[in-house]
N, C-alpha and C positions, 0 to 999 in steps of 0.2 A: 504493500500500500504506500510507504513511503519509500520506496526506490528512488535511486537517481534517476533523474532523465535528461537525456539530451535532446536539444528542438531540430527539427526535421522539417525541413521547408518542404518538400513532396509526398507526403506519404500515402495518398491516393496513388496508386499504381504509379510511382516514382513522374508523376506528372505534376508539376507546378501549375497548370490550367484549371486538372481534375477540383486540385487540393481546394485549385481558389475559391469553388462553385462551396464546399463546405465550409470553407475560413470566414463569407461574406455573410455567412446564417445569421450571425448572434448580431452583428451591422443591418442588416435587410427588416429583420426581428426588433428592433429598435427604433428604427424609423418609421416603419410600417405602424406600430402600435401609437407611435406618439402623433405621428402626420396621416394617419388614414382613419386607424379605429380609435382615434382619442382617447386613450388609454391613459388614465393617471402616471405623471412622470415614474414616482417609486416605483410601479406596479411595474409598467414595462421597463425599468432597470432591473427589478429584480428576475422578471423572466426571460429578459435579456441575459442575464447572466448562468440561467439555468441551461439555456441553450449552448453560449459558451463553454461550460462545464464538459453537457454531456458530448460538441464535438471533440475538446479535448481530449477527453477520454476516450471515446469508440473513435475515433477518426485517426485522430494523433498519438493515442497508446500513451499518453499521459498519466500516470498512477494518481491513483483517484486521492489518496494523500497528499501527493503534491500537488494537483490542480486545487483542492481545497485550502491548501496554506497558501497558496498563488491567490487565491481569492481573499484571502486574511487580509496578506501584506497591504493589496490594491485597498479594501477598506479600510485599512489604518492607515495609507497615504491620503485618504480620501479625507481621511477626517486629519490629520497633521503632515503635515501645512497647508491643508486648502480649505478645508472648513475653518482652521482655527481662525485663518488669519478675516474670514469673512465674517464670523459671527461676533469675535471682537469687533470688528466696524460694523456691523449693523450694531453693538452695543454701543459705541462711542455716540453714532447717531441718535440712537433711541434716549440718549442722555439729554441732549440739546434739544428733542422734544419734550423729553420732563421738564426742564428748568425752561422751558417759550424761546429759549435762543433761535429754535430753527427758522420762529415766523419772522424774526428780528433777519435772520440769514434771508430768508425768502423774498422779504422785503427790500433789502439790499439790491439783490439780482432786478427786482422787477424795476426798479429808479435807472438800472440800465438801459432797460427799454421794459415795459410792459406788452412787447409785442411777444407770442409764445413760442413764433419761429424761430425769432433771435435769443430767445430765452434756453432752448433748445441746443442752440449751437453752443453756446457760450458754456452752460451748465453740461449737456452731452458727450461736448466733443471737447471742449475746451479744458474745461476743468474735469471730465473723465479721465483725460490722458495723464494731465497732473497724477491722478490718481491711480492711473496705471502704470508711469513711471515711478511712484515709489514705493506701489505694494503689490498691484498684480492681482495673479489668481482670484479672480470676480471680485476685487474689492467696487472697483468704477461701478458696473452696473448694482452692486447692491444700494451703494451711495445715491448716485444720479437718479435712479430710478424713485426713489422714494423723495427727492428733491421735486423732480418734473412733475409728480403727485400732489405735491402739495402746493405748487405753480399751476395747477387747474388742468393738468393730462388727464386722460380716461387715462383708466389702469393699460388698460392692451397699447393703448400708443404709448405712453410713459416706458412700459417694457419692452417695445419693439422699437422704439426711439434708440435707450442706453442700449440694447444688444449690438445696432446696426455700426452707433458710432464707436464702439469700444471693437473697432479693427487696423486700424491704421496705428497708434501707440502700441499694438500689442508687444510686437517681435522688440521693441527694445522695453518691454515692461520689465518693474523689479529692478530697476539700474542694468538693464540688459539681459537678464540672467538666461535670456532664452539665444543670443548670442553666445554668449560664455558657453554655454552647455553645448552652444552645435559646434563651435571650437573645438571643443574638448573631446567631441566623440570625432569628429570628419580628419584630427592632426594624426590621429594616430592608425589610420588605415591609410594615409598617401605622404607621398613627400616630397606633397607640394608647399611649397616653403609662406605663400600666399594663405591658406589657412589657418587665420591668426582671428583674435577678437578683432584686431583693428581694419581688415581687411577686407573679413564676413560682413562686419558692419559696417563699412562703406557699399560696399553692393548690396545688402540691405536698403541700404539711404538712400542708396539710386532705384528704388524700385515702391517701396510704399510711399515715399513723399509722391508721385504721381498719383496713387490709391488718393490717398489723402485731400487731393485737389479736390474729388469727384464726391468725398462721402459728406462734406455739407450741405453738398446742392440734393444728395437725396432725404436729407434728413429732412429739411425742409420739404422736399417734395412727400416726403412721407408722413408728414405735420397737415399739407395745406395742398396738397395734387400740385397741379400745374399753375395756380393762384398763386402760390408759393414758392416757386421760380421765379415768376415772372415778377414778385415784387421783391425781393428779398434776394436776389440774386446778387448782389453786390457784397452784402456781409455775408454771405455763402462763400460768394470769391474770394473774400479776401482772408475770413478764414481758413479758409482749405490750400492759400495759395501761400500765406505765411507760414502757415504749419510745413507744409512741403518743405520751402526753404529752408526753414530753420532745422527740419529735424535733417534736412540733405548737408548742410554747412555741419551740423554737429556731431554728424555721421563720421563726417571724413576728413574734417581742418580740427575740432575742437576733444569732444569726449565721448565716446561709442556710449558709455553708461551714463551719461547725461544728456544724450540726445533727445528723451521723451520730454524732458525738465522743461529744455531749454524753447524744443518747440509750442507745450503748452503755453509756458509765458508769452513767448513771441505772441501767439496767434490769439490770445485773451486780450493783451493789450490794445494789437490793433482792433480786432473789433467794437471795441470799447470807444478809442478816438474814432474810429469809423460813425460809431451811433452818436459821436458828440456833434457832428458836422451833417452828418446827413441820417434821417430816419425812415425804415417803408413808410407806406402804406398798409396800416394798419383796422384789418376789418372787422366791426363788432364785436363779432364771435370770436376774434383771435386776439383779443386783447385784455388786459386788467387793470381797474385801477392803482395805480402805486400805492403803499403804505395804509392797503387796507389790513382789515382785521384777517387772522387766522378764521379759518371754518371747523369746525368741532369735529374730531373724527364720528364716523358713523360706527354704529356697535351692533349692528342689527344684521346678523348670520346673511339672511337673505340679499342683503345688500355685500356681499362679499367682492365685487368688482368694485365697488367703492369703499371699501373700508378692510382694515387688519388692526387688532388689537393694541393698543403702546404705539399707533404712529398717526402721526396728523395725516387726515386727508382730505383733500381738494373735494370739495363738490362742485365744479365749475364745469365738469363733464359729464353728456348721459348718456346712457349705456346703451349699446346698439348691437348688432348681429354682428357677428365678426369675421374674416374673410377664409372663406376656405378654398382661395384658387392660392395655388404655390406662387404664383407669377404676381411681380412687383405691380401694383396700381399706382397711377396718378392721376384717378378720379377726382381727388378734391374737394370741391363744395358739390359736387354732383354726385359722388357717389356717400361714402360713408359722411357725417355729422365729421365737422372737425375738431380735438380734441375739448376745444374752449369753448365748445356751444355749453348754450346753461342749462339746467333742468327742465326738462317738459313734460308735462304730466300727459300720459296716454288717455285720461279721461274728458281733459281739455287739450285739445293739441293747438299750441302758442302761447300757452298761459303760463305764466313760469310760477313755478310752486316752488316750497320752503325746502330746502337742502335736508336730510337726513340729521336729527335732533334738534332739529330749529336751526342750523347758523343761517346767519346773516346773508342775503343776496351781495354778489358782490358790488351791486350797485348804491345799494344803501348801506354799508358797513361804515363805522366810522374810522378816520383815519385815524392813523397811530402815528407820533413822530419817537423814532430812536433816537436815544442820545449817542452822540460819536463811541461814548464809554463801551454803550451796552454792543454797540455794530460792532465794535473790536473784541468784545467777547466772543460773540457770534461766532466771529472767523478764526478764535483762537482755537477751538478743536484742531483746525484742518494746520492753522502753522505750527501747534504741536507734535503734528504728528512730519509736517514736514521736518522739521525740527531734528525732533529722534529719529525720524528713517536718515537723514545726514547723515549725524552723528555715527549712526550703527554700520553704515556702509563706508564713512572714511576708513581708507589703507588700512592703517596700523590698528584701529577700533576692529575693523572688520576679519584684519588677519587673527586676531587675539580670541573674538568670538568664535570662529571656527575651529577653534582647539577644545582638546579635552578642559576643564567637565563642563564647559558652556554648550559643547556637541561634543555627543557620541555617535559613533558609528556601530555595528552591530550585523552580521548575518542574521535574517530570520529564524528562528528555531523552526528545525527540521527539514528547511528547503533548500534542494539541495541538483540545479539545475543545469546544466549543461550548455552550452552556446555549439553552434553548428561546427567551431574552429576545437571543443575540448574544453574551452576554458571558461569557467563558472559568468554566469551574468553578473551581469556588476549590478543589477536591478534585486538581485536577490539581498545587496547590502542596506541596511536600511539607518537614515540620515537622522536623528532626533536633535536636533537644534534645537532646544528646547528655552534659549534665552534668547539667541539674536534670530530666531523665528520673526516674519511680522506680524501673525498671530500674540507671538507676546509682548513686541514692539508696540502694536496696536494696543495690549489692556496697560501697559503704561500709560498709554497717552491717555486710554478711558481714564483712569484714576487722576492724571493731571487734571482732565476736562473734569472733572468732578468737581476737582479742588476749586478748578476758577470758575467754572459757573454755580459753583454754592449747592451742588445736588450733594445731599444727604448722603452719608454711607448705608443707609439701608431702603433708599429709594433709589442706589444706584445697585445693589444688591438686587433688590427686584427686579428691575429693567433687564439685568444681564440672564436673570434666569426666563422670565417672559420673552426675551430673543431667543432661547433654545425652545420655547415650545413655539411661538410663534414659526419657528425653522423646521419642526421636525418633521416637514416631510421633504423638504431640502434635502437636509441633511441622510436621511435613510437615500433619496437619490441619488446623490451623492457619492454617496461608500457603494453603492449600489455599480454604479455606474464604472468607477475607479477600480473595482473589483474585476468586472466584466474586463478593463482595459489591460489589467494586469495575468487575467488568465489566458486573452490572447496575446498578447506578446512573450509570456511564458511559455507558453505551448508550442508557437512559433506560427500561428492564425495571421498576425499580422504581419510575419516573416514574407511568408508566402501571399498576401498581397502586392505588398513591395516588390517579392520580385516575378509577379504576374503582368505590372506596369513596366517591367524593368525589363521586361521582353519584348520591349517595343523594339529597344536600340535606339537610331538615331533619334525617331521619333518623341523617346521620353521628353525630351527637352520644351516639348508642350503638356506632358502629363507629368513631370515634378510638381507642380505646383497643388496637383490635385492629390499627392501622395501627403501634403503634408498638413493638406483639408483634412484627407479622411483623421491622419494624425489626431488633431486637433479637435475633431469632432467626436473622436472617440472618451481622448483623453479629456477635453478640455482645456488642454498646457500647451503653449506655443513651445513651451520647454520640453515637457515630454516630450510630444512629437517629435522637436528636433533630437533628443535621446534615443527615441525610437528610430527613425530614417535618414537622419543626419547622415552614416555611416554607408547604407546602400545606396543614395543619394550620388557621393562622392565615387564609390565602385563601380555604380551604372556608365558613371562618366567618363572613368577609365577606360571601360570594354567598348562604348559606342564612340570616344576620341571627344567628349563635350568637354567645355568649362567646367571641375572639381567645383571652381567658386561659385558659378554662375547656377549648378544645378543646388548646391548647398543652401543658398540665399533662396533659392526659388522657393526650398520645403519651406525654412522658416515662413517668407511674404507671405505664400500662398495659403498655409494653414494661419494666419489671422484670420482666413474668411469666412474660417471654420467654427470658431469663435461663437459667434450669432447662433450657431444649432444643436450647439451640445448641449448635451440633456443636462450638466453640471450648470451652466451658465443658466439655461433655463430657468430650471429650480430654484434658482435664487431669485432670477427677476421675478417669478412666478408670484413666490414665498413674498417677496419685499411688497406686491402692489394688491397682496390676497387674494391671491386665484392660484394657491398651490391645488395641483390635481389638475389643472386647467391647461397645462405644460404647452398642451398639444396645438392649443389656439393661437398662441403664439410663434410655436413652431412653424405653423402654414401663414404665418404674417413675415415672418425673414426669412422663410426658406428661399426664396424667389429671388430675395435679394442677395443674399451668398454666392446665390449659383451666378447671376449675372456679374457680380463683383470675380467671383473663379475664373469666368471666361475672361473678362478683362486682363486678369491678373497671366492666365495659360500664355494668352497673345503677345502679352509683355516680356512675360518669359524668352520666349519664340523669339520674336526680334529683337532681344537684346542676346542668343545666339546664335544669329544670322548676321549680315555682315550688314544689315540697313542701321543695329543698335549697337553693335559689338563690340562699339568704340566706349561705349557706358561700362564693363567688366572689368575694374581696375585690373 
């Protein structure tokens, strides 16, 4: 039962084709359930994972003890570092709802502009990316999501919003670690002297700053159809065209692991003196009084697309049917309601009725003025936390946390796995960083934020434990999901996709990019992924005569796009706007956009190794 095993790219009749048709179950099984039979997220993780199990086992001859601890390890990856570090930030946040800081924050953004497109970019993309250059792993969409919420999003666009814009910062999220990581695994299969951090991520930065142009002109368009282009095109552009710049200059003149930093700020600023000088056109339904009141969350089960326990929410949204075509819309005002229409009662239709527990219309609320004091509390969570994630990642801080007994390292008990070459997975060793984690970087800064905005130790005790039930079905997805991910790539499931694409030869150099989708879509990790594929990646490239680097960067770019559909990211947006179990609705609101974002990204790939871009491949 607990034998060693070694992974076996073919083991259907020594056919890498056969194998793939079984390898793609537990992925086809996953999809299916979540984008066709709207299957609760948990539910088709966890029978996603039953599926992965049993082809391990009857297919791949996997011992049923080790595919078991195979599934352990993935759950306890699932939940440290990736749950930790999200459920401490949804606790940080849920803080600044106890003490009223968030509506003081909320009110801030809207004196930006009260328009919700630009609210959107600013909050989505702008300060996601902040948020995902210094923590990563679904912190951005936990955050943004429940920000865009209480800025007056329907829950489904609030979470279809943060999923779409949280692609373009990915691949350098975490101060790059998803760089670092594809380093680390692509140097030691070639030698090629060019695969370096500094290197990876300059051809990185030559490839998603392009991405980047395009995803605030969809955000917008996925805020406001074609309404929303056409008036708002300018802070679309110039966001997406500074973000590009800056994270392309900081790619490859400045600091590969400060590249995400650098761009957010850039592209927040400008939009900002952008709205000073020039404003849309701003209509009705898409706009908010400045410095009105918060709206009382809703507590009422039934209203579960507007309301989640312990978090303010927006009633400025009404709920409407939600799209079940995969393919991107820019209906607009003609098709769905836009996220800022107000309440309408089905019994009187045009009559606007009282928001769920009486709050206030936003048209008659009264205004509130902040004092300078309390705005800088506001925003002190978020430069605490910028703060300690510095601190923890400079040089010598950072060299020191990585030693014993701040982290340990450890083999799994009992797993005991084989690589195709003889030599043990490095996946079988498992990482417990248990202090410079940003899981526990993160409940430092909760406990600062405590201190300075005056929440009680035992009203912040409660908040942190109402964030574990308000998550748990996140979280069961989660581990759920992370398990499935770690029993195929154990077994050697995703071995054998890899090099099913990897039989294209020349060709792959438009199907990289979708090797490091699937990556990412499985795992959730621009890291993972590049962990997982990084290395066949670099070997395809060898055998068909392609760019090492060029094909390297592509897994990285390509799997951001993947980003938006994993059941991981889901769950949390899900979890955050209350509609966990609902996974699946949201899954067919971005799936469409992924894929069209994939092709873009296949083509890019292509001519940049072809000899029309090829001059871009440092």
């Amino acid at each position: 039962m607990f034998d060693q095993f070694t992974v076996v790219t073919d083991p259907v009749s020594d056919s890498v084709a056969l194998s793939a048709i079984f390898a793609v179950l537990p992925l086809l099984t996953l999809f299916l359930l979540l984008g066709v039979l709207k299957v609760k997220a948990w539910l088709a993780g966890l029978i996603s994972l039953a599926v992965a199990l049993v082809v391990a086992i009857a297919v791949y001859a996997m011992p049923v003890g080790q595919a078991v601890l195979s599934a352990t390890e993935g759950a306890a990856f699932g939940f440290f570092p990736i749950l930790w570090i999200v459920l401490n930030a949804i606790w940080v946040y849920n803080l600044t709802v106890e003490s009223g800081h968030f509506d003081v924050l909320r009110r801030s953004f809207e004196r930006v502009s009260p328009d919700m497109r630009i609210q959107a970019i600013i909050i989505a993309f702008c300060f996601g990316a902040l948020l995902e250059a210094l923590a990563g792993f679904g912190t951005p969409v936990a955050i943004t999501v429940v920000m865009l919420m209480a800025l007056g999003f329907r829950p489904i666009h609030a979470a279809s919003v943060a999923l779409l814009a949280n692609t373009a910062p990915v691949a350098f999220g975490a101060l790059a670690t998803p760089v670092v990581t594809l380093a680390t695994v692509t140097s030691g299969v070639n030698d090629d002297s060019r695969l370096t951090v500094d290197t990876l991520g300059a051809m990185i930065g030559r490839q998603t700053p392009i991405l980047a142009v395009v995803v605030p002109l969809l955000l917008v368009a996925l805020v406001d159809g074609r309404r929303g282009i056409r008036q708002t095109w300018p802070a679309a552009l110039v966001a997406g065209v500074t973000f590009g710049l800056a994270q392309f200059v900081a790619a490859n003149y400045i600091s590969v692991p400060l590249t995400d930093i650098v761009a957010a700020l850039v592209s927040a600023a400008a939009v900002v003196l952008l709205i000073r000088v020039w404003r849309p056109v701003t209509p009705a339904d898409l706009g908010r009084e400045p410095d009105t009141a918060s709206v009382p969350a809703a507590r009422e089960p039934a209203e579960a697309e507007l309301a989640d326990p312990g978090a303010v929410r927006a009633t400025a949204g009404r709920r409407s049917g939600t799209t079940t075509a995969a393919a991107p819309s820019l209906d607009g005002p003609g098709g769905e309601p836009p996220p800022g229409d107000p309440l309408v009662s089905p019994d009187s239709p045009g009559e606007h009725r009282d928001p769920p527990d009486g709050g206030p219309h936003r048209s008659d609320a009264p205004r509130l003025a902040d004092t300078p004091a309390e705005v800088v509390r506001a925003y002190a969570p978020y430069l605490i936390i910028i703060a300690i994630f510095s601190i923890a990642n400079f040089g010598p801080v950072k060299d020191a946390l990585a030693k014993e007994p701040w982290t340990v390292k450890f083999g799994w008990p009992g797993l005991d796995i084989l690589g195709g070459n003889g030599n043990p997975l490095s996946s079988v060793t498992f990482t417990l960083n248990w202090l410079p984690a940003a899981g526990t970087l993160m409940i430092l800064a909760g406990v600062l934020t405590a201190l300075v905005l005056r929440v009680s130790a035992g009203r912040a005790l409660r908040a942190y434990g109402r964030t574990y039930v308000e998550l748990r079905y996140a979280i069961v997805t989660v581990m759920a999901v992370l398990a499935l991910a770690y029993v195929m790539n154990q077994s050697g499931q995703t071995n054998t996709l890899g090099a099913f694409l990897a039989a294209a030869g020349g060709a792959f150099v438009f199907l990289s990019a979708i090797l490091g989708w699937i990556g990412v879509a499985v795992t959730g990790s621009d890291t993972s992924a590049n962990a997982l594929f990084g290395a066949l990646q670099v070997e395809t490239a060898a055998r068909a005569g392609l760019d090492p680097v060029l094909l390297a960067a592509a897994n990285s770019s390509g799997g951001v796009l993947g980003k938006m559909i994993s059941p991981q990211n889901l769950a949390i947006a899900a979890a955050a706007v209350g509609m966990a179990g609902r996974e699946g609705e949201i899954f067919r609101k971005v799936f469409g956009w992924s894929l069209l974002l994939l092709l873009f990204m296949c083509v890019l790939v292509a001519l940049q190794g072809s000899p029309v871009l090829g001059w871009m491949v440092p």
